[in-house]
N, C-alpha and C positions, 0 to 999 in steps of 0.2 A: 634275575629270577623275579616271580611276578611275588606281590605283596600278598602275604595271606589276607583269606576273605574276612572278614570281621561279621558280629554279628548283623548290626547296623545294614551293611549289605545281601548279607542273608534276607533277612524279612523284607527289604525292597523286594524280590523276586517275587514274594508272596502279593505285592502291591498293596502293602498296610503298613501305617504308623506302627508300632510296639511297642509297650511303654517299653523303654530300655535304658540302664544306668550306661550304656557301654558294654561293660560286664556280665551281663546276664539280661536274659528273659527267660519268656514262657510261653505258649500257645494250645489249646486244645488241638488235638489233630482234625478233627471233622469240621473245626470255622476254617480253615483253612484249604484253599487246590491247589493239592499239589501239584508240581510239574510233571509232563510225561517223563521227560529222562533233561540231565544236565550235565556237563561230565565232572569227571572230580577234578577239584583244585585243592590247593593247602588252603585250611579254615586257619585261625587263631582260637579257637574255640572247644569245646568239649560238648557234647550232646547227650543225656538219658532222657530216654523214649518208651513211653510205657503203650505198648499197643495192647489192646483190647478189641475183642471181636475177630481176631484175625486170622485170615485163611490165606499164609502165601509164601515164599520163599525170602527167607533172609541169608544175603551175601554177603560176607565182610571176609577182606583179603583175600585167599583162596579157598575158602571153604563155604557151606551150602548151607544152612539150617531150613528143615521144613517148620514153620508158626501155625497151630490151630487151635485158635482161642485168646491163650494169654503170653505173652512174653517181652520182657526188658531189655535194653537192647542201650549199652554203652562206648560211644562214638569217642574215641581218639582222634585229633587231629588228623595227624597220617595212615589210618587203619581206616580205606576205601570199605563204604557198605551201600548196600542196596535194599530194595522190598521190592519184592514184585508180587502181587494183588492175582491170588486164585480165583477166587469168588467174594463178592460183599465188599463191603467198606469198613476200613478198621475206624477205631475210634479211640479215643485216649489223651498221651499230653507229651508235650518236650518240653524240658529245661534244656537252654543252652548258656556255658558259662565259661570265662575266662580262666585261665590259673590265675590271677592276679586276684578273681573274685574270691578265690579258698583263702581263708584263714590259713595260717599256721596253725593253730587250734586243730583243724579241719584233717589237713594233710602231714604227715610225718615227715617227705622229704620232695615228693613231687608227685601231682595226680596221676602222672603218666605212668609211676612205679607202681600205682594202685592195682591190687588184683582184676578189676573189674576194668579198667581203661590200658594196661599195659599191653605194647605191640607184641603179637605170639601169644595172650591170653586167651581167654572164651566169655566175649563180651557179648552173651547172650545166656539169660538165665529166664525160667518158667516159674514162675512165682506159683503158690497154691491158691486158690481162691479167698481165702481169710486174707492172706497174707497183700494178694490182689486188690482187694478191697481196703486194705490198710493203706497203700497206696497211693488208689486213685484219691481219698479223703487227704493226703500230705497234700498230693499236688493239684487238688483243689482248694487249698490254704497257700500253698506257694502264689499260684494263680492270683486269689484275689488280693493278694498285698502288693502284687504286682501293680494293681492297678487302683490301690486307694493313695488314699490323698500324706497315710500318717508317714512323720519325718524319716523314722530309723527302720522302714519299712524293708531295707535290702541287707541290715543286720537278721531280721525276723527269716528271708528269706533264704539265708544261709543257713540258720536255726533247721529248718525244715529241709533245704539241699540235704545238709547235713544227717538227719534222720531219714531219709530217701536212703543216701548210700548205705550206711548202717545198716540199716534195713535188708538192702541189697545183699550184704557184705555175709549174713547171717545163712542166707539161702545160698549164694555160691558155694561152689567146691573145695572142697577141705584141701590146701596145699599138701604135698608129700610130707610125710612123717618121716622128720630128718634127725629119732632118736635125741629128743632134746636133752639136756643135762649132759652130753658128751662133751671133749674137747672137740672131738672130729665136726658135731652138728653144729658151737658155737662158730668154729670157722668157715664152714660151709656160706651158715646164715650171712658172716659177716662177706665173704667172697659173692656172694648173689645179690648182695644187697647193692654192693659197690661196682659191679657190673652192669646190676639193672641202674642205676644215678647216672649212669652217663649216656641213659637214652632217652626219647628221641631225638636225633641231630635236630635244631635249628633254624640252622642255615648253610651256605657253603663253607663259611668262617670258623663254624663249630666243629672241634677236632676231638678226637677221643684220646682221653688223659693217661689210658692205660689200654694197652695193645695185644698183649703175650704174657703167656703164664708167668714168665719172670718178672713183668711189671707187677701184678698184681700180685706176688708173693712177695715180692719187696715192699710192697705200700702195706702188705698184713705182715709184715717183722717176719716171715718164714719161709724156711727152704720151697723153692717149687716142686720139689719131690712129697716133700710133708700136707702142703695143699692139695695135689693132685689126689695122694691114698686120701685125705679125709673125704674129699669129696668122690672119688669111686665108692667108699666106704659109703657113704649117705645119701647119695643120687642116683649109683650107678651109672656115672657121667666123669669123664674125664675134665679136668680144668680148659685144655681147647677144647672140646668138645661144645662145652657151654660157651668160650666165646666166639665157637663157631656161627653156632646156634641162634646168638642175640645180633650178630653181624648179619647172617643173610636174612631175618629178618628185617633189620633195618632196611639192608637193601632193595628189597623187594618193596615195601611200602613205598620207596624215594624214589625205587623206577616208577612204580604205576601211580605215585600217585604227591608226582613233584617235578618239573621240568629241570632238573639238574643233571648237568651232563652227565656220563659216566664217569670223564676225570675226576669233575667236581667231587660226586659220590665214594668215588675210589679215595681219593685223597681223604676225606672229611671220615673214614671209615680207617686210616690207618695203612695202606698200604701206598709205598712207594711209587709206583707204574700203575695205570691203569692196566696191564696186560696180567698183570699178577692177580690186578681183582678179577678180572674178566677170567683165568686160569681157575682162582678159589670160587666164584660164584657158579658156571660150570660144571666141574667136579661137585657140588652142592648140592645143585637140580638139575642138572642132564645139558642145560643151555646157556650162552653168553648173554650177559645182562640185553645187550640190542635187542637179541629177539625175546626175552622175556617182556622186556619193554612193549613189543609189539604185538604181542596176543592182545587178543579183546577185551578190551576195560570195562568192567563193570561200573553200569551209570549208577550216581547216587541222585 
């Protein structure tokens, strides 16, 4: 498998120096040409993108968003997205930044599990105009420490990452109301939580630690009958259901957007034969992982 892209290689494409710790930069969108189209590869990295001015269609995974005007736009590793430009020229900023660059401070248990970067979320959000403008003044502060001379300058810019997402986290959508104070909602929580930690895969190496309702009801001390009613009871989701759910997303992001064979995929997801994956991915969306693979990839 090919090594993820790093930042460092990223902004070569752009053909500029950046200052960059490794970890993290930053760029206005309008100093920068973009490329007409590239295709996707695994990044190592994480991207929030604050377009302003914009008129055009935003793609990530299989879904469409129409942009006019303002909107946020947070890049998961293996969550393919695209922009394609109706009219005008957007203008605005990226941050791009490692896990390694989050604080524990920062993150709870992995950025990926974050509402706003998790695979299967809605990592597009319309900021208000105040709120828009609050914004673009962070990441006109992240920007220029980027580029001064002071020592602890990428502490400051975590500072400001950090109130960005925040920021974000305030205007995104309110997760379902899973009746807190119950026993049913604490185990829920704890079952979603421990579902989403073991994603996104890695590599081909990286296995999933818990497979089947019964796994994960032994890892939470409780019958798999007792998890399953709580979470009907608070989701309206069955316990496969949901790890149906987090499986064929995975898979779907690591066909389109990872050269890892189907064994690989099959295996590193938990099931024995690849014919089994190929049987459950299928019955999921209509087709075998090959030809989902082979629909048209949207360019980032």
């Amino acid at each position: 498998m090919n090594s993820p892209e790093t930042i460092f290689e990223y902004a070569q494409q752009y053909g500029r120096e950046w200052p960059a710790a490794g970890q993290v930069s930053a760029y206005r969108i309008e100093d920068v040409a973009s490329p007409s189209a590239f295709p996707h590869i695994r990044r190592d990295f994480y991207k929030v993108k604050l377009l302003c001015g914009a008129e055009g269609v935003l793609a990530y995974a299989d879904q469409r968003v129409v942009v006019q005007d303002c909107a946020l736009v947070f890049v998961n590793p293996l969550i393919p997205y695209s922009w394609q430009r109706l009219s005008g020229r957007e203008t605005g900023f990226v941050c791009l930044f490692t896990e390694e660059f989050i604080t524990p401070h920062l993150r709870t248990a992995s950025v990926a599990g974050s509402p706003l970067f998790r695979v299967g979320g809605t990592p597009v959000l319309f900021p208000p105009p105040e709120i828009a403008r609050l914004l673009r003044a962070l990441f006109e502060q992240l920007l220029a420490e980027l580029h001064s001379p002071y020592a602890h300058k990428y502490d400051l810019m975590r500072n400001y990452l950090q109130i960005i997402l925040h920021e974000s986290l305030k205007i995104a959508p309110a997760p379902p109301c899973y009746q807190p104070g119950t026993s049913a909602a604490r185990l829920s929580t704890l079952f979603l939580d421990l579902l989403g930690r073991q994603f996104p895969l890695a590599s081909p190496q990286h296995t999933l630690g818990f497979k089947n309702a019964n796994e994960f009801a032994r890892q939470l001390a409780v019958h798999p009958n007792h998890l399953n009613k709580a979470l009907k009871a608070t989701t309206g989701k069955t316990t496969t259901q949901h790890i149906a759910e987090k499986l064929i997303d995975e898979a779907k992001a690591l066909l389109r957007h990872s050269n890892w064979s189907v064994a690989d995929i099959s295996y590193c997801l938990g099931f024995e034969h690849a014919s089994n994956f190929n049987s459950f991915f299928k019955k999921h969306t209509g087709q075998p992982p090959n030809a989902y693979r082979k629909l048209p990839v949207v360019l980032s």
